[in-house]
MARLOSE-17033 format. One line per 10 residues: number of its first residue (from 1); their letters; for each residue x, y, z of N, C-alpha, C. Coordinates in steps of 0.001 Angstrom, whole numbers, plus 524288, in hexadecimal, padded with zeros to 5 digits. Example, Ala and Ser with C-alpha at 12.3 -4.5 7.8 and 13.67 -1.06 7.14 Angstrom:
residues 2
1 = as = 83386,7E9C6,81E78,8300C,7EE6C,81E78,83390,7F31C,81E78; 83232,7F736,81BA8,83566,7FBDC,81BE4,83264,8001E,81EBE
***
This chain:
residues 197
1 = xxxxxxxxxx = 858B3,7D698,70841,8533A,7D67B,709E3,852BD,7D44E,70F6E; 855BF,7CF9B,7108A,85581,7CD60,714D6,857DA,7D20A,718E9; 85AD3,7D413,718F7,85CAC,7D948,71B4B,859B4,7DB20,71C8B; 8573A,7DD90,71871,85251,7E25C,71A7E,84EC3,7E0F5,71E55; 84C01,7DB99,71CC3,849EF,7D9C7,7213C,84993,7D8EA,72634; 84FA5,7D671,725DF,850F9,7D603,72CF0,851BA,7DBCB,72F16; 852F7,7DF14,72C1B,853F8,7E4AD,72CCB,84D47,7E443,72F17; 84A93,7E519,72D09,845FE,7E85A,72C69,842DC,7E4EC,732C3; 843B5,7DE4E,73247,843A2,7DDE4,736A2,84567,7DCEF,73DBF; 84A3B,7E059,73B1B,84DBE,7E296,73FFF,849D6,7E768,74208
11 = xxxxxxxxxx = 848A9,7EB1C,73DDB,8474A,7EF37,73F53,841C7,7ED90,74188; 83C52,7EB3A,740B9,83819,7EA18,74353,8393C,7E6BE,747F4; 83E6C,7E34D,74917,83EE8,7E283,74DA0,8406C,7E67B,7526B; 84299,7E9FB,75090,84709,7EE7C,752D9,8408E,7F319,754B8; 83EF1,7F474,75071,83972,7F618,751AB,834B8,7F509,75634; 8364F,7EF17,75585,8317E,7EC29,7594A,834E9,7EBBC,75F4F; 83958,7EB3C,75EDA,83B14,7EA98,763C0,83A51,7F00D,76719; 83ABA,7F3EB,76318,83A8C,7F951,7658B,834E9,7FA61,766B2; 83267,7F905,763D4,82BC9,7FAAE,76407,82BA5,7F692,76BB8; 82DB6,7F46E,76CCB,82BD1,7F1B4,7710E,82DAB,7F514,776B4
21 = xxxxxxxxxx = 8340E,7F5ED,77335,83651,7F845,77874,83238,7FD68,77D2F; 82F79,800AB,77925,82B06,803E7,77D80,827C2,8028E,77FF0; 825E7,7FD86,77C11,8210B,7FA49,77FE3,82361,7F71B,7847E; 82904,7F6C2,78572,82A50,7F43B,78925,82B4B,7F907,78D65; 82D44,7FE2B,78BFB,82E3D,80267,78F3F,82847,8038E,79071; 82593,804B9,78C81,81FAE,805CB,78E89,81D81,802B4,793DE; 81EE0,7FC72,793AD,81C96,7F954,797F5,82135,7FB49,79B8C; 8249A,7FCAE,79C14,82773,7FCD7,79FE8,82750,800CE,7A260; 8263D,8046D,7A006,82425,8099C,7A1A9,81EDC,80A8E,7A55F; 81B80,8058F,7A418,815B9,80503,7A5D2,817BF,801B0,7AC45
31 = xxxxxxxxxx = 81AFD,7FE6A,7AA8D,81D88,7FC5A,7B057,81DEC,7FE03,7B413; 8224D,802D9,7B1DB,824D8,80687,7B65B,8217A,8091D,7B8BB; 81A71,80A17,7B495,819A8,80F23,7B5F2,814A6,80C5D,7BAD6; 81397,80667,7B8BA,80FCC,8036E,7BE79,8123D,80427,7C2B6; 81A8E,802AE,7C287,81B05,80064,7C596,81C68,8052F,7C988; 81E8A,80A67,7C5CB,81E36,80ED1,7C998,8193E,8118F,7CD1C; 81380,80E97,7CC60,81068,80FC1,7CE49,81056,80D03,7D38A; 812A2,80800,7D490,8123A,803C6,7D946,815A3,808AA,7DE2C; 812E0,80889,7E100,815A7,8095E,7E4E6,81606,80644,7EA4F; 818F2,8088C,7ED40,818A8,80566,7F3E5,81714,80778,7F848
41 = xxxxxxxxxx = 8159D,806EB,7FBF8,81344,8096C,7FEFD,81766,80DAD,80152; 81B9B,80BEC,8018D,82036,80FBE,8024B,8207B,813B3,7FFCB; 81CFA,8160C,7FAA0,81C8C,819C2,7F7EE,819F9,81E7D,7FB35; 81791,81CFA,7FEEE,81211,8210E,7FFCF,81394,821B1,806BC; 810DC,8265F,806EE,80FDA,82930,80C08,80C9E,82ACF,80E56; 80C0B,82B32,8133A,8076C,82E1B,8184C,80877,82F64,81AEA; 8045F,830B9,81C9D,804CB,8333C,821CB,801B5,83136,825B8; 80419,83129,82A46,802E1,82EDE,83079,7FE53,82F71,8321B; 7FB86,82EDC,83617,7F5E7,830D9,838B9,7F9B2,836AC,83D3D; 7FEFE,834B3,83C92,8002C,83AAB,83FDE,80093,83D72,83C8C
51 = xxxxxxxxxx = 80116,83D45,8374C,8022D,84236,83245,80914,841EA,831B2; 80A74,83E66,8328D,81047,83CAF,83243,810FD,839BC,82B85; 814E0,83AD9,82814,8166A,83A18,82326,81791,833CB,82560; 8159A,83108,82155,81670,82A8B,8213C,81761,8281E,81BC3; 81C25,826E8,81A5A,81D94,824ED,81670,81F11,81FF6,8157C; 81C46,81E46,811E2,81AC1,8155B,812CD,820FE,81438,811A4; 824A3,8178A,80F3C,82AD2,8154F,80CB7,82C8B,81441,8129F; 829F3,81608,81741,82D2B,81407,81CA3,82B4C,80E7D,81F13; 828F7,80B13,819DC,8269D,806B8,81D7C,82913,8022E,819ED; 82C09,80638,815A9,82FE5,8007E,81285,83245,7FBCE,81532
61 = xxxxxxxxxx = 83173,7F7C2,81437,8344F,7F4BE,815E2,8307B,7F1D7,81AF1; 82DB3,7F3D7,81BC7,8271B,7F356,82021,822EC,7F006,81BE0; 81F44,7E9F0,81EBD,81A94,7EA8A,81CE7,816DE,7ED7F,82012; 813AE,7F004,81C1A,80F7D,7F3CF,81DD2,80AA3,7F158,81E8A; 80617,7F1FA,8213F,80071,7F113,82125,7FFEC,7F648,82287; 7FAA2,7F8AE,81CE1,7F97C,7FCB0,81CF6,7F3A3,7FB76,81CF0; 7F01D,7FD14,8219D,7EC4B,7FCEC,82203,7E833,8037D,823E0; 7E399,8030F,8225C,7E118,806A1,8234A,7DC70,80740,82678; 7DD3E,80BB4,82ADA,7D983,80AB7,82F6E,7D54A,80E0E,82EEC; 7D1A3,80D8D,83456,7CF38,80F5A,8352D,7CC54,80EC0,83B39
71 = xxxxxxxxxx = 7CB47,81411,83DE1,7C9DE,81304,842F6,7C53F,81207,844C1; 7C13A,810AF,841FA,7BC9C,8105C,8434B,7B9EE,80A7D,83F6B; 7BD44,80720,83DCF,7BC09,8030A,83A3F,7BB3A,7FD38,83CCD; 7B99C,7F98E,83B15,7B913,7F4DD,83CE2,7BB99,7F2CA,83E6D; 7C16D,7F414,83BD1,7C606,7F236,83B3C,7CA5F,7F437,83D83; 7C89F,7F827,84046,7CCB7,7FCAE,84393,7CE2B,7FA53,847E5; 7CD87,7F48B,84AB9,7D084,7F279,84D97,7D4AE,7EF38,84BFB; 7D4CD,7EFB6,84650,7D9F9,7ED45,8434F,7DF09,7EFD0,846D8; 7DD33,7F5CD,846B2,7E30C,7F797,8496A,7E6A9,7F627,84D3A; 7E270,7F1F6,85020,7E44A,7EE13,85501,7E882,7EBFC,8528B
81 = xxxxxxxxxx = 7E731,7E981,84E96,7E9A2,7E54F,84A78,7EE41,7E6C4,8483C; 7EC84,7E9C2,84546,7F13A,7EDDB,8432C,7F54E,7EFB5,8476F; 7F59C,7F09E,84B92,7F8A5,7F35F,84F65,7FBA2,7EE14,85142; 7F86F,7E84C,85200,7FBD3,7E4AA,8540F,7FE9B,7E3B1,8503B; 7FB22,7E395,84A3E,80176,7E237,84650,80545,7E521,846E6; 8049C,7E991,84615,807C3,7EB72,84956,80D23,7EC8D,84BE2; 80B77,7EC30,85084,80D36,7E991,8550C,81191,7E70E,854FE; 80E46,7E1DE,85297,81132,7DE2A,8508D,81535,7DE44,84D6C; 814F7,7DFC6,848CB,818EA,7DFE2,843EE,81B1A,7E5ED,841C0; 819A6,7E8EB,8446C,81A4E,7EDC5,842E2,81E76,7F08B,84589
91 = xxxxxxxxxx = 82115,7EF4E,846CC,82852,7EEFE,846F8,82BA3,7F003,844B9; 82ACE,7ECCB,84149,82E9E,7EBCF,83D75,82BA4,7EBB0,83733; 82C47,7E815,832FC,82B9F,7EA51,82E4B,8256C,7E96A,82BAF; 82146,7EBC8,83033,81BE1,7EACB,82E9A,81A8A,7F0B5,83136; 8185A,7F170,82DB8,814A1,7F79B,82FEB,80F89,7F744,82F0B; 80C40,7FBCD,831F1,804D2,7FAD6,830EC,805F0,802F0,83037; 80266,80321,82B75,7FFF6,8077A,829AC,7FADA,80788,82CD6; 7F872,80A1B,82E3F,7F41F,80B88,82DD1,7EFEA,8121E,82AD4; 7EC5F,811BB,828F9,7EB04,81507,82520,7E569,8181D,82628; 7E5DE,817F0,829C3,7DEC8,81B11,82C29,7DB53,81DE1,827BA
101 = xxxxxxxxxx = 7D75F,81B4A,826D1,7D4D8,81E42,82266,7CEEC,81DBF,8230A; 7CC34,82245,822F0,7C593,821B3,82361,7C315,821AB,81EF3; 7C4B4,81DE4,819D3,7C1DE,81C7F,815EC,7BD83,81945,81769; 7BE08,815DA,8198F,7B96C,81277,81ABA,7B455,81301,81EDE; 7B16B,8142D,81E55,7ADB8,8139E,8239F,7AF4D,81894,826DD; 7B253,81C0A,82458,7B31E,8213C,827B1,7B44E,82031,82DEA; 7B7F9,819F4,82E28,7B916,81915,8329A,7C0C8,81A05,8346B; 7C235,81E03,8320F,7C604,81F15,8346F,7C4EA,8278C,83413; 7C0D3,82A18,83652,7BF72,82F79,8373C,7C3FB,83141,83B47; 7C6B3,82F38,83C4A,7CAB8,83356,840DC,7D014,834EA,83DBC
111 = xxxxxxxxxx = 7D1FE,83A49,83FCD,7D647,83CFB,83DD5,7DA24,83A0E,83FD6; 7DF84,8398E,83D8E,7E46C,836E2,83D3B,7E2DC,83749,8425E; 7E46A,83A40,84588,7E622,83A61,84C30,7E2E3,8373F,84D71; 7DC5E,835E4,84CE5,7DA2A,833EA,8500C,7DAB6,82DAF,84EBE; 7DBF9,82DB0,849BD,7DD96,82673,84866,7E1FE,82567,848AC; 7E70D,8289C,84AC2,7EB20,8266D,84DAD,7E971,8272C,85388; 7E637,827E9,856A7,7E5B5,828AE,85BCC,7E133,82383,85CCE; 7DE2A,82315,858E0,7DA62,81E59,85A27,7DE8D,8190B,85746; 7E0A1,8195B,85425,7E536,8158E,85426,7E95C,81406,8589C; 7EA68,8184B,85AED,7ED59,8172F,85F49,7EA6E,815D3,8647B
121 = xxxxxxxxxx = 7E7FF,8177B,8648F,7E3CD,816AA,86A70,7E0D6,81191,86A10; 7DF75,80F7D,865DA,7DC95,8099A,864A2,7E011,8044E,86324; 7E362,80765,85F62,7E610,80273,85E6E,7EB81,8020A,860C8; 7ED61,806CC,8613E,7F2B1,806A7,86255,7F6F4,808C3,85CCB; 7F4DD,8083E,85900,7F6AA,806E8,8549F,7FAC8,80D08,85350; 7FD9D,80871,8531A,80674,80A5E,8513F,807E2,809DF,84B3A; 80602,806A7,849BA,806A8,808D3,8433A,8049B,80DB5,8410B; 809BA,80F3E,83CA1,80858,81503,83A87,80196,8142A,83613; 7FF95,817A3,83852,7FBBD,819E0,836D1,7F9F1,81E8F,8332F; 7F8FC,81DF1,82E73,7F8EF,8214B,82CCF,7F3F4,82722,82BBE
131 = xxxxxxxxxx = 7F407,82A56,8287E,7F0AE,82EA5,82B3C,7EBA9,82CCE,827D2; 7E6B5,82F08,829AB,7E357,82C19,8271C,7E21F,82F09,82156; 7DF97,82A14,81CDF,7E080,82B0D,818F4,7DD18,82730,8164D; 7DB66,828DB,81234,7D727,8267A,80F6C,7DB0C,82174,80CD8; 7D847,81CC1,80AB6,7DC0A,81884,809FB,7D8A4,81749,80406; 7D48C,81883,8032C,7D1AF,817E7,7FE66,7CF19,81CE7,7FBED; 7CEBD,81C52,7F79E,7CB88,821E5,7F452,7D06F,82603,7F1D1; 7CEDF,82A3F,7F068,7D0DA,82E39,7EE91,7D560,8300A,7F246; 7D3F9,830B7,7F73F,7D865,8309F,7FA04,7DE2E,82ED5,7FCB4; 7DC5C,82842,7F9E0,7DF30,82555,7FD59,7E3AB,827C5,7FD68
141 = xxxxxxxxxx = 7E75A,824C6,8022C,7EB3E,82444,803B9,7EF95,8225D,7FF72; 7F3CA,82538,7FC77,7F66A,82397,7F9E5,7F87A,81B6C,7FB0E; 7F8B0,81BB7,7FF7E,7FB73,8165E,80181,7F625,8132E,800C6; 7F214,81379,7FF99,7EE3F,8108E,8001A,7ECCE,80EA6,7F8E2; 7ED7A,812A6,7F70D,7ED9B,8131F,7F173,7F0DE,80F4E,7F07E; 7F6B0,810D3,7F1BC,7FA0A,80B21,7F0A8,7F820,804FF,7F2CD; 7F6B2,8040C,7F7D7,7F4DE,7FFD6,7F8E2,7F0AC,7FDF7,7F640; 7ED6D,8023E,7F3E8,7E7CE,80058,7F2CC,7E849,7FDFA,7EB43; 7EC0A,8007B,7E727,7EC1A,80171,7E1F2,7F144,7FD31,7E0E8; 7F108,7F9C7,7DD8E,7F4B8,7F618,7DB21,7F775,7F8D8,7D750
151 = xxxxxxxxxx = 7F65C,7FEDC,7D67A,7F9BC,8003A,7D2A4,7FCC0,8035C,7D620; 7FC92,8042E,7DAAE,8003F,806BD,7DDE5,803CA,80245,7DFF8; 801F7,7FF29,7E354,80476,7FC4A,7E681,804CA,7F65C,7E456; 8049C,7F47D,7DE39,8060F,7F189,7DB19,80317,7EC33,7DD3F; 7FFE7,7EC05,7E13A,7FD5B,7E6FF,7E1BD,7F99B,7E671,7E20A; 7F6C8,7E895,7E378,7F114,7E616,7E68E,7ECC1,7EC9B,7E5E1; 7E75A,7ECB7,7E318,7E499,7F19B,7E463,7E12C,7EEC3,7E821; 7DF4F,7F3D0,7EBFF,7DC01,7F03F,7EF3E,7DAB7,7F5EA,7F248; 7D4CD,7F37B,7F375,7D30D,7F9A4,7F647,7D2B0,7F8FB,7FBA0; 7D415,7FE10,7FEC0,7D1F5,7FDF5,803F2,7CD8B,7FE82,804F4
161 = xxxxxxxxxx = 7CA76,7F995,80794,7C4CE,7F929,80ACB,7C280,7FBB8,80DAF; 7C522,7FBA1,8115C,7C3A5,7FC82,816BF,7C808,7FE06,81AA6; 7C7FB,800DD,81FCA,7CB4B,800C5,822F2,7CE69,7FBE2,822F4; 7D31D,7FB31,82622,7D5CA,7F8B7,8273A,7D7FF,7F434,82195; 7D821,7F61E,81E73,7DAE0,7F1DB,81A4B,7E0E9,7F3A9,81AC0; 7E22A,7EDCB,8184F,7E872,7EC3C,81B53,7EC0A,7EB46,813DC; 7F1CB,7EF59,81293,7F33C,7EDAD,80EA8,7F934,7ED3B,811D8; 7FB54,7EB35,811EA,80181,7E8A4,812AF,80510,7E854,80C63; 809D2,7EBF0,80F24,80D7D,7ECAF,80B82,811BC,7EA9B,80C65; 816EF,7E96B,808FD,81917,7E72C,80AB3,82018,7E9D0,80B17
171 = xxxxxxxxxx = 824D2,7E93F,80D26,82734,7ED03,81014,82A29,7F0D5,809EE; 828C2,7EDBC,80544,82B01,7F245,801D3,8269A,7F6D3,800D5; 820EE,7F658,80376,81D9F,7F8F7,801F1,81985,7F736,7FDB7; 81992,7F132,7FD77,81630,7EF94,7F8B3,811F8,7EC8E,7FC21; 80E29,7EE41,7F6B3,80814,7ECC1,7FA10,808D5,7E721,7FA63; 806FA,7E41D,7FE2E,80777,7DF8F,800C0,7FFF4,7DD0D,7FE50; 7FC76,7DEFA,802DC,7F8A1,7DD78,803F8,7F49A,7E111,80672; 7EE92,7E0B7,8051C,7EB5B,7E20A,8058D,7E752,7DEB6,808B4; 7E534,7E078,80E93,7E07E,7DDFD,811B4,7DDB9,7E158,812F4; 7D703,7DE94,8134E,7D32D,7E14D,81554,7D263,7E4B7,81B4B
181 = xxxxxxxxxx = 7CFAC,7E8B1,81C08,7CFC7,7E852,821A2,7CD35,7E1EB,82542; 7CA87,7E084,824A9,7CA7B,7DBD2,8275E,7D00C,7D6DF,8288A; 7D314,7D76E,825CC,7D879,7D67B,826EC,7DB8C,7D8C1,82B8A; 7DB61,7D327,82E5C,7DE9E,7D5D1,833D3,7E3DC,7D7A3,832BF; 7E477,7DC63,833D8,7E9F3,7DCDC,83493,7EF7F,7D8B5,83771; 7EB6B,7D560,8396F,7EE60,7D02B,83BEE,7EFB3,7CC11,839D1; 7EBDB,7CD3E,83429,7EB21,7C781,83019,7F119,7C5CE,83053; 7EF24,7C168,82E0E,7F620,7BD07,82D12,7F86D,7BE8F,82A39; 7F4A9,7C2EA,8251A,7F947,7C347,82133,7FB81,7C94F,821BD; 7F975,7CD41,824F9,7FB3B,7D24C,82786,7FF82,7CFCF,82A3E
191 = xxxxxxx = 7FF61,7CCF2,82D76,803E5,7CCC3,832BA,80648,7C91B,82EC9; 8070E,7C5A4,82B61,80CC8,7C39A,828C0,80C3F,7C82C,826FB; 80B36,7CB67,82391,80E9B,7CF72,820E1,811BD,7D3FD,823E8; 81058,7D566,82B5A,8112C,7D785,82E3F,817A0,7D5BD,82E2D; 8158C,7CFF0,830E9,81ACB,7CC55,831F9,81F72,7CCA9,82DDD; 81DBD,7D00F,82778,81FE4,7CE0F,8244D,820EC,7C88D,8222E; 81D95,7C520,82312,81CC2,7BFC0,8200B,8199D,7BDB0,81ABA
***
């Protein structure tokens, strides 16, 4: 009798251990399938304001500030700003995106050519530029989608405002940080992350 028993509860242990084993593949399965959704900015591509193929996997190993302009905004003398960072740190392993887009205030109306020609003639501005492109709505910009959604870019959702908002990545391609346009591109905590500090 004592036999049968331990028999009988061999077998409801042997049972229960198995009844678990899927619910552990099930969660693991749910893991893979969040964690295959994260991506890096190194995933995604554009194109230039010259119509030139631009692919973010060439800025590995680079921190990025990816910001979005506009030529007719409050804030369109940032580019001063932007061009001395620049300047400054843009050498070596810091790069500046820029993203021309007339979502807001219908203050970026000129064709690629004419907002790389009023970019160059006002500010000077030497960082790659990209072609213009909606950054919010139905259209956005794949790369904006990632910056903007925590289920893409695993940290932070957060919407774009207004012209000139500032997100910094960091050189494997992971979202760093999110600032307003009223954030100087000069702030203390832009130029340590320039500096890499």
């Amino acid at each position: 009798m004592i036999q049968k028993v331990s028999v009988f509860l061999m077998v409801l242990l042997l049972a229960a251990c198995q009844s678990k084993e899927p619910a552990k593949k099930e969660m693991a399965s749910n893991l893979n399938s969040t964690e295959s959704k994260m991506k890096t900015l190194h995933n995604y591509q554009s194109q230039t304001l010259a119509g030139e193929d631009f692919d973010f996997s060439s800025l590995a190993g680079k921190r990025v500030l990816i910001v979005n302009t506009a030529s007719e905004c409050g804030y369109t003398p940032q580019y001063k700003q932007l061009q001395e960072l620049y300047e400054t740190y843009g050498d070596g392993d810091f790069e500046i995106i820029g993203f021309p887009s007339n979502d807001f205030g219908g203050q970026e109306p000129g064709t690629n050519d004419e907002i790389a020609q009023f970019c160059q003639q006002n500010y000077g501005v030497s960082f790659p530029m990209m072609a213009k492109t909606p950054v919010k709505g139905e259209a956005q910009h794949p790369v904006y989608e990632w910056l903007t959604q925590k289920s893409l870019n695993g940290r932070e959702t957060v919407e774009v405002k207004w012209n000139f908002n500032k997100f910094l990545v960091n050189e494997k391609g992971e979202w760093v940080a999110y600032y307003p346009s009223a954030t100087s591109p000069l702030d203390e905590k832009i130029v340590a992350f320039a500096e890499g500090r």
